[in-house]
C-alpha positions in Angstrom: -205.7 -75.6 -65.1 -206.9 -77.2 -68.5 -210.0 -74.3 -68.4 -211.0 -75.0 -64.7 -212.5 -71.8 -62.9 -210.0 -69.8 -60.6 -211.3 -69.8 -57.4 -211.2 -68.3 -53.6 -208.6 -71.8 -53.2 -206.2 -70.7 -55.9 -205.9 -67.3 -53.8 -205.2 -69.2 -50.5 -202.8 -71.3 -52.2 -200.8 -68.1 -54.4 -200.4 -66.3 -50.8 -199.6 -69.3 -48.5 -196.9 -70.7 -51.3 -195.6 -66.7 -51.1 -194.9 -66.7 -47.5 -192.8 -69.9 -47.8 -188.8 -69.0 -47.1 -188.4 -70.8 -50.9 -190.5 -68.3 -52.7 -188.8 -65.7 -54.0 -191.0 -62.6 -54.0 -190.6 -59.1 -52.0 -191.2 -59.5 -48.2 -192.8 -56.6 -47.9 -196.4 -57.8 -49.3 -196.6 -60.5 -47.2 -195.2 -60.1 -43.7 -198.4 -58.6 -42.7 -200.1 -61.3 -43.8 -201.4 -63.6 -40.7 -203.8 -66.3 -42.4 -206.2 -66.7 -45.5 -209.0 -68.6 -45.8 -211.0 -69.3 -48.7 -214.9 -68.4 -47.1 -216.1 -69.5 -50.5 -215.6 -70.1 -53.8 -215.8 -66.7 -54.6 -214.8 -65.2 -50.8 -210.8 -65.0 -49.6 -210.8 -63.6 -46.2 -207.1 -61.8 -45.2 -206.5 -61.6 -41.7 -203.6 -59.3 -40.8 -201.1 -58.9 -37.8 -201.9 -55.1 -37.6 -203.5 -51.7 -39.3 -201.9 -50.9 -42.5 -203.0 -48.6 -45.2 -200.5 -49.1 -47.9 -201.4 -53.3 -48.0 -204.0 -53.2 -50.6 -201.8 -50.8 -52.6 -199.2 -53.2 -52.4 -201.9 -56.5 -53.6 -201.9 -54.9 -56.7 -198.3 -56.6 -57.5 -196.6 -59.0 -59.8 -195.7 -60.6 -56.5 -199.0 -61.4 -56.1 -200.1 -63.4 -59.3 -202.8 -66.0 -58.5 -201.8 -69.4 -59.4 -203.6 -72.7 -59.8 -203.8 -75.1 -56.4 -201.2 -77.3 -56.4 -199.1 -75.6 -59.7 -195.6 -75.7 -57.3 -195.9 -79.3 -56.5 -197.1 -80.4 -59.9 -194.3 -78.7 -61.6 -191.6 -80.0 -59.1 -191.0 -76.7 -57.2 -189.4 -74.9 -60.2 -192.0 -73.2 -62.7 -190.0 -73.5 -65.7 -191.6 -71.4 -68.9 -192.8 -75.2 -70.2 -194.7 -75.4 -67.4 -196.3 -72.3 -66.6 -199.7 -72.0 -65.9 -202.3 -68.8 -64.9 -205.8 -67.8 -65.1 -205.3 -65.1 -68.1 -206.6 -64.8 -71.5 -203.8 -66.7 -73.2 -202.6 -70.4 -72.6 -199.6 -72.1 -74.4 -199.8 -73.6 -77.3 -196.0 -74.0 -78.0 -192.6 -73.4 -76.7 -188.7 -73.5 -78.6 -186.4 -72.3 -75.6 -184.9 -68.9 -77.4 -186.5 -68.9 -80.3 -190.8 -69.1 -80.1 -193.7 -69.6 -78.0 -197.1 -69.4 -79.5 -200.3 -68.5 -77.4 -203.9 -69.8 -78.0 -207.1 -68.0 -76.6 -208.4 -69.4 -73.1 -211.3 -70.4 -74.0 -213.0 -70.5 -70.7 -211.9 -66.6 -70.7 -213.0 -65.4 -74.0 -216.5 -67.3 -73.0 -216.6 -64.7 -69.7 -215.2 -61.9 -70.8 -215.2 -61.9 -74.9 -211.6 -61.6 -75.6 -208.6 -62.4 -76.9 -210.2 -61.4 -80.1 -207.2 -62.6 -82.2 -206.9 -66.5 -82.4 -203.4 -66.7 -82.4 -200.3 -64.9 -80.7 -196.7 -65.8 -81.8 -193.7 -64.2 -79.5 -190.1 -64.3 -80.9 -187.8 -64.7 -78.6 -184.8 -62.6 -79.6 -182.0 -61.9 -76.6 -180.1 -58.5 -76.1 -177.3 -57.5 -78.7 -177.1 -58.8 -82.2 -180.0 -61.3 -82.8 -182.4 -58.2 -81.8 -180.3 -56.1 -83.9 -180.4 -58.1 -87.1 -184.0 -58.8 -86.8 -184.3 -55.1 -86.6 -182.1 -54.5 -89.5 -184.2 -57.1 -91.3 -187.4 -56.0 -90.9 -188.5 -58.6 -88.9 -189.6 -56.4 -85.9 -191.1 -53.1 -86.2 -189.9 -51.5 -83.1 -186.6 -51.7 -81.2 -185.4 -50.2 -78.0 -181.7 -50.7 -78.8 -179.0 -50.0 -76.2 -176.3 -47.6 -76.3 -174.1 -50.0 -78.0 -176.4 -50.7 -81.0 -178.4 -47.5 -81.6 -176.1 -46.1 -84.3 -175.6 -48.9 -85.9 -180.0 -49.4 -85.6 -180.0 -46.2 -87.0 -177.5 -46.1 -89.7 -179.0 -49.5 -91.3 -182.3 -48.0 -91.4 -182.2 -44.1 -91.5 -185.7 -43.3 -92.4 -186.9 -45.0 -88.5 -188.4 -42.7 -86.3 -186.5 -42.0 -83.1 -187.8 -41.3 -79.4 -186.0 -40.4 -76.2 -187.7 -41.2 -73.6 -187.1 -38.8 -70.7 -186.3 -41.1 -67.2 -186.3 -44.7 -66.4 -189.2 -44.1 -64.3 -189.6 -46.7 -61.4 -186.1 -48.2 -61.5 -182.9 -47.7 -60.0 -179.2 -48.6 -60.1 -177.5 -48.4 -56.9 -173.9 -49.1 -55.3 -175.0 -50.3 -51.6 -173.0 -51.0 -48.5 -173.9 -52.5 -45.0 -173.2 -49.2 -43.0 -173.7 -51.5 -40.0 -170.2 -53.4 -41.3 -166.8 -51.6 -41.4 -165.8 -49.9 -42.3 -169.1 -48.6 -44.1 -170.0 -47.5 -40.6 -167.7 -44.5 -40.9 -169.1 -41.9 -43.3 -166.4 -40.5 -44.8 -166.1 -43.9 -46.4 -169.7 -43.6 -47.6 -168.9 -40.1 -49.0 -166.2 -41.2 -50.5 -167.5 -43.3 -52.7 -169.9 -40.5 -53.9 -167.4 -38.0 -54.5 -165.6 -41.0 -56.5 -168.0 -41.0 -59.3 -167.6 -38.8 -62.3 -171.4 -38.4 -62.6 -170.9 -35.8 -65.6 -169.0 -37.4 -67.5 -170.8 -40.9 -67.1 -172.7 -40.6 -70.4 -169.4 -39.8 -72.7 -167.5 -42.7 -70.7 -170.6 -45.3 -70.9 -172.4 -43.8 -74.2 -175.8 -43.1 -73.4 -177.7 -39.9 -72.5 -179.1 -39.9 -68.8 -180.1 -37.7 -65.7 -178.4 -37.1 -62.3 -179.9 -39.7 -59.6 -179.5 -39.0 -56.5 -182.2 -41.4 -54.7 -184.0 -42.7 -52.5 -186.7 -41.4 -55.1 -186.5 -41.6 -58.5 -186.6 -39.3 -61.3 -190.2 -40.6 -62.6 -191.7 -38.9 -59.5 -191.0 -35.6 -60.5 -193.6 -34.4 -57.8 -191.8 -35.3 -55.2 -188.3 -36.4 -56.5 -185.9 -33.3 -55.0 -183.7 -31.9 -57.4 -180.4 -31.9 -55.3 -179.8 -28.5 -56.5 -182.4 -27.5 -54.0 -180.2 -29.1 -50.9 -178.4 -27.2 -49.1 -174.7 -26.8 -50.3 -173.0 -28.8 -47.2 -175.5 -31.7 -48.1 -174.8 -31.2 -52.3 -171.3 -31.4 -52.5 -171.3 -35.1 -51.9 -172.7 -35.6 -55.4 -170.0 -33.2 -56.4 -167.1 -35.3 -58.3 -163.9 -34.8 -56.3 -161.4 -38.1 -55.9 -158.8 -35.6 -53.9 -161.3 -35.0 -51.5 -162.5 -39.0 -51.5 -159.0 -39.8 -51.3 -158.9 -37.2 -48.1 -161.6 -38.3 -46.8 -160.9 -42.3 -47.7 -157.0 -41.7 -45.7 -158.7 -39.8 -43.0 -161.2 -42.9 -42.3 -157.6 -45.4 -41.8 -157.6 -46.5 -45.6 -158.7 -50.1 -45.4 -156.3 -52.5 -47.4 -158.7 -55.2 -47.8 -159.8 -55.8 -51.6 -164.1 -55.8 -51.5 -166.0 -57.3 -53.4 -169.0 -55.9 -55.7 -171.9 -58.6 -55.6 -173.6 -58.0 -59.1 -175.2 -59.7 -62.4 -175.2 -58.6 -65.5 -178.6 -57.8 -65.8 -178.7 -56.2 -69.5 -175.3 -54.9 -71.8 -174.7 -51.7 -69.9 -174.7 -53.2 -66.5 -171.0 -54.9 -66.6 -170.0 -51.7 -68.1 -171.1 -49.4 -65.1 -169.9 -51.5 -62.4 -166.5 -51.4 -64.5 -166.8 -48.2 -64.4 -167.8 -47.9 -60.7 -164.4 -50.0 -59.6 -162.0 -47.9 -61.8 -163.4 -44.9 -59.8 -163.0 -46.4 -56.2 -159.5 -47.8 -57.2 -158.2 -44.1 -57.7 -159.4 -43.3 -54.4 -157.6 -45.9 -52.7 -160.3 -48.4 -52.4 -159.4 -51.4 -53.9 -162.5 -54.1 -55.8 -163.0 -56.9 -57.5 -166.4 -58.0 -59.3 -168.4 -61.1 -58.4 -171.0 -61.8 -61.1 -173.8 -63.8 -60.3 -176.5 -65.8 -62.2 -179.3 -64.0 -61.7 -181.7 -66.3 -59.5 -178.9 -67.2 -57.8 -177.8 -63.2 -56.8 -181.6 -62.8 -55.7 -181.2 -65.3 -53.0 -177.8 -65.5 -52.1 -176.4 -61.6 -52.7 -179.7 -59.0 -53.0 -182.0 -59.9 -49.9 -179.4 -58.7 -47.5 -177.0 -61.6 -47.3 -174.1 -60.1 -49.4 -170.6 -58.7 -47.9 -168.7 -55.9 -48.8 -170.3 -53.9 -51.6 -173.7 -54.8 -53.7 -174.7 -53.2 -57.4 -177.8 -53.7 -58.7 -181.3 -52.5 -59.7 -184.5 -52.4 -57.6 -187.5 -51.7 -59.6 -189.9 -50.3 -56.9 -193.4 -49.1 -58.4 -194.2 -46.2 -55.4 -193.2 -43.2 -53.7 -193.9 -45.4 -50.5 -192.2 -48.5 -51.3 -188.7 -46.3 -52.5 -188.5 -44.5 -49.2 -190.0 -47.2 -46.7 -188.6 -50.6 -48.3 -185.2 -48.7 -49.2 -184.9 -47.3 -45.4 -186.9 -49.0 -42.9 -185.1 -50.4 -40.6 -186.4 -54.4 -40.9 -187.1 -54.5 -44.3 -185.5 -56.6 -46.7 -184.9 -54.4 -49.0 -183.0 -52.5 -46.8 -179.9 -53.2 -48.4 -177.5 -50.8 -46.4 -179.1 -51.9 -43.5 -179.9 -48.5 -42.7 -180.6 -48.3 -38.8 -180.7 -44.2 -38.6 -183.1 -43.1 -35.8 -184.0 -39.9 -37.1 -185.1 -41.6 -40.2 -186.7 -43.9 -38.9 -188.3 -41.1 -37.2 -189.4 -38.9 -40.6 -190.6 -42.4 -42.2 -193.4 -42.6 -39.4 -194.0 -39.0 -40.1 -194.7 -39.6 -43.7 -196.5 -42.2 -42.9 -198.8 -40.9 -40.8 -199.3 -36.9 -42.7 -202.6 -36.1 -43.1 -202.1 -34.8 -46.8 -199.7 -35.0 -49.8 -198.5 -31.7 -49.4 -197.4 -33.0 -45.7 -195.7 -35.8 -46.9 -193.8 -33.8 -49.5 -191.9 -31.8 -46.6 -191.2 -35.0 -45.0 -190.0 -36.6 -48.0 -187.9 -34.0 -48.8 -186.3 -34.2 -45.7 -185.8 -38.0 -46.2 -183.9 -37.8 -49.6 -181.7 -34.7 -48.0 -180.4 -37.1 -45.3 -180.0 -39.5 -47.4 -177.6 -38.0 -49.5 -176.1 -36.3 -46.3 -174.9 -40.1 -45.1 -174.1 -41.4 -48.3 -175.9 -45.0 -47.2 -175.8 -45.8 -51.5 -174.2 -44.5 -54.6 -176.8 -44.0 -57.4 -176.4 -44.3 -60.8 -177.3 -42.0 -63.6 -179.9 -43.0 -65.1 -179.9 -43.5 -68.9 -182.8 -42.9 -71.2 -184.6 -45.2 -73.5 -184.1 -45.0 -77.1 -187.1 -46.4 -78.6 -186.8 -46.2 -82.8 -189.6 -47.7 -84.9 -190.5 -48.1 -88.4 -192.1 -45.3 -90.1 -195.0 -47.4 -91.9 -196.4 -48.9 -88.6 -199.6 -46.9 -87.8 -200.8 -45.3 -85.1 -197.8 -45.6 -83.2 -195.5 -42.5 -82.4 -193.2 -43.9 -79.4 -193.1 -44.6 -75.9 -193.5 -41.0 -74.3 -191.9 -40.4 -71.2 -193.7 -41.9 -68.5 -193.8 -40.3 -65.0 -195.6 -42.4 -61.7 -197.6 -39.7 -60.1 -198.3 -42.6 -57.8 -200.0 -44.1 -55.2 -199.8 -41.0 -52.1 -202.4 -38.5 -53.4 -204.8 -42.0 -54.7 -204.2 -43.2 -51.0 -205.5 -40.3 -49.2 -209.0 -40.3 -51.5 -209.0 -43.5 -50.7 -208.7 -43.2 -47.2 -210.9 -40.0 -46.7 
C-alpha cells in the first residue's frame, strides 16, 4: 500500500486469506491448493494435493486478485469500496457513496510500466433505472446499455443514437435449480415438469426483451460446442417443449406435493424479479405451489447459492469456460453443484472429457453431457436476453459492443499441454 512494491508475500497472503471458510470466492480455484510459500520476493511456490491441468487456467480469475499483506485485518474483515486497496495502475483519490469516485495514477506503476497516461479518471456512479436513464437523456453519458424497460423510452428521447443487439449473453446463465437429492426433486417427472412449465416462446413478449432458447449446461457464447437442442433426439427435446397438461400429468403422476416451496433469489438487475415472477405463475398452473424469498445479495451468496438453500434456487452463475460450465455445474463435490447432481454416468462422461486427447473428442463427450442433462431436467434455464447497447452518434471510433463468443479455454489447453 501507499506505492510499496507487490511482492511474492502479497501472493501468499491473497491465496491463504482465499482458502479461509469467510472468504467468499469460488471453491473450485482453491481446493487443490495444499500450501504457498513465498521463495522470494519475486518467487511463489504452489504446492498441490494432486495433477490437474485446468489449475493454471483457473489462476487467471477475479477470484484470484492479489492483495496487499495484511489488507483484511487492516480494513476490519470487510473491504468496503473506501477502503479498497490493489497493485494496479489507478489508486483512489476520492469516494461519494452513489454518486463519484475519482482515480489518480499509481505512481510507482506509471514509473515501471509508463501508464496511466491520463492524470485523472472520474467514474459516475449512476444505479439501474432512471438515474442512468436521465443521464442518458441528458447527454451526460455517451453510451447506454438500457434494459428492456427503458430502451424505448432511451430511444425515443434521442432518436438519432445508434443501436446494437448484441447477439448472446455469452458466459452467463440464469437457472431454476433444485436439490434432486431432496424430494421430491428426486423424482423426475417433477424435474420435467418444471421444464414443460415454461412458455419459453413466448418469454420475450411476456418479459419484453429479445433472447435465445437456453438449454444449458453450456451456454449460447460457445457456439462450438453449445448443442442446439434441435439436434437431440426427439424423446430428449420435448422436455423443452411448453406443455403444462403434460407437466400437470406428469406433476399428479409424481403424488402432487402440497407443500408451498420456496424460490431462494435476489434481484440482481430490473429483469430478474420479473423472470422469477414469471417462473412462479408458470409452476402454479401446474400444480406446484411458490412463494419468493429475496435476498440481499452478499447475504444469498453465503446463506442460499453455495448449496445451503431448500426447496428451489434462481439465480445466475457467470462461469468463464467450457470446463468450468460442465465440471463446476455437475461434478459431483463441487460447490457449484447446485442440484447436487450425483448421476454416475455423468460423472462418468466428465472424466471422459477430461481426459480426451483432442477437442474434437471432447466435443462428442460434451455433447453427450448437455443431452443428459436436459434428459433429467436437474435445472430450468432461462432464455437468455440480448444486450441493447445504443450510443451517441458523435462519439468516434466507436460502433458497439459486437457479439462476443468464448471460443475458450479447451483447444488453448491442449497447445498448451502438447
Amino acid at each position: 500500500m501507499k506505492g510499496a512494491p507487490i511482492t511474492a508475500k502479497d501472493v501468499k497472503y491473497s491465496f491463504d486469506h482465499a482458502k479461509l471458510p469467510s472468504s467468499l470466492v469460488q471453491e473450485y480455484v482453491f481446493n487443490n491448493i495444499k500450501s504457498v510459500a513465498a521463495i522470494d520476493d519475486h518467487t511463489v511456490q504452489f504446492k498441490t494435493n494432486y495433477p490437474h491441468w485446468r489449475w493454471l487456467m483457473d489462476l487467471d480469475s477475479y477470484n484470484t486478485m492479489v492483495m496487499p499483506n495484511g489488507l483484511h485485518e487492516w480494513a476490519g474483515g470487510t473491504i468496503s469500496p473506501e477502503k479498497a486497496r490493489g497493485g494496479g495502475p489507478w489508486i483512489v483519490e476520492d469516494y461519494r457513496p452513489g454518486s463519484l469516485i475519482i482515480f489518480r495514477p499509481n505512481e510507482a506503476y506509471r514509473k515501471v510500466f509508463g501508464v496511466p497516461y491520463a492524470d485523472r479518471l472520474n467514474f459516475a456512479i449512476l444505479a439501474s433505472g432512471a438515474p442512468r436513464l436521465q443521464a442518458w437523456i441528458g447527454k451526460q453519458s455517451q453510451v447506454f446499455a438500457p434494459d428492456a424497460g427503458s430502451l424505448d423510452a432511451a430511444l425515443k428521447a434521442r432518436p438519432e443514437a445508434k443501436q446494437l443487439l448484441d447477439d448472446f449473453a455469452p458466459t452467463r446463465t440464469q437457472a431454476l435449480f433444485m436439490k434432486t437429492t431432496e424430494k421430491p426433486w428426486d423424482d423426475v417427472r417433477m424435474r420435467r415438469a418444471l421444464s414443460m412449465s415454461v412458455d419459453r416462446e413466448g418469454w420475450g413478449k411476456t418479459l419484453r426483451y429479445e433472447y435465445k432458447l437456453e438449454s444449458g449446461p453450456i451456454t449460447w457464447g460457445y457456439p462450438d460446442w453449445k448443442l442446439d437442442p434441435a439436434k437431440m433426439p426427439a424423446d430428449v427435446g420435448k422436455w423443452l417443449k411448453y406443455d403444462p397438461a403434460e407437466a400437470t400429468n406428469l406433476v399428479q403422476a409424481a403424488g402432487s406435493p402440497s407443500q408451498v416451496f420456496e424460490v431462494h433469489m435476489h434481484p440482481y438487475n430490473n429483469s430478474y424479479t420479473p423472470e422469477a415472477q414469471f417462473l412462479e405463475e408458470s409452476m402454479k398452473k401446474i400444480g406446484v405451489n411458490t412463494k419468493l424469498k429475496v435476498y440481499e445479495y452478499n447475504n444469498w451468496l453465503s446463506t442460499a447459492y453455495i448449496g445451503k438453500y431448500s426447496g428451489l434456487l434462481y439465480g445466475p452463475d457467470n462461469l468463464d469456460r467450457v470446463t468450468q460450465q460442465l465440471a463446476d455445474r455437475l461434478l459431483a463435490n463441487s460447490s457449484r453443484n447446485h442440484s447436487e447432481v450425483q448421476d454416475a454416468d455423468v460423472q462418468k462422461m466428465l472424466t471422459d472429457f477430461a481426459n480426451a486427447k483432442s477437442p474434437a473428442d471432447a466435443k462428442v463427450v460434451s455433447d453427450k453431457i448437455q443431452t443428459r442433462s436436459v434428459d433429467q431436467a436437474w435445472a430450468v434455464y432461462s432464455p437468455q436476453p440480448v444486450s441493447p447497447i445504443i450510443w451517441d452518434p458523435a462519439l468516434q471510433n466507436y460502433d458497439g459492443q459486437k457479439a462476443i463468443y468464448y471460443q475458450d479455454s479447451y483447444q488453448k489447453t491442449f497447445q498448451w499441454l502438447a
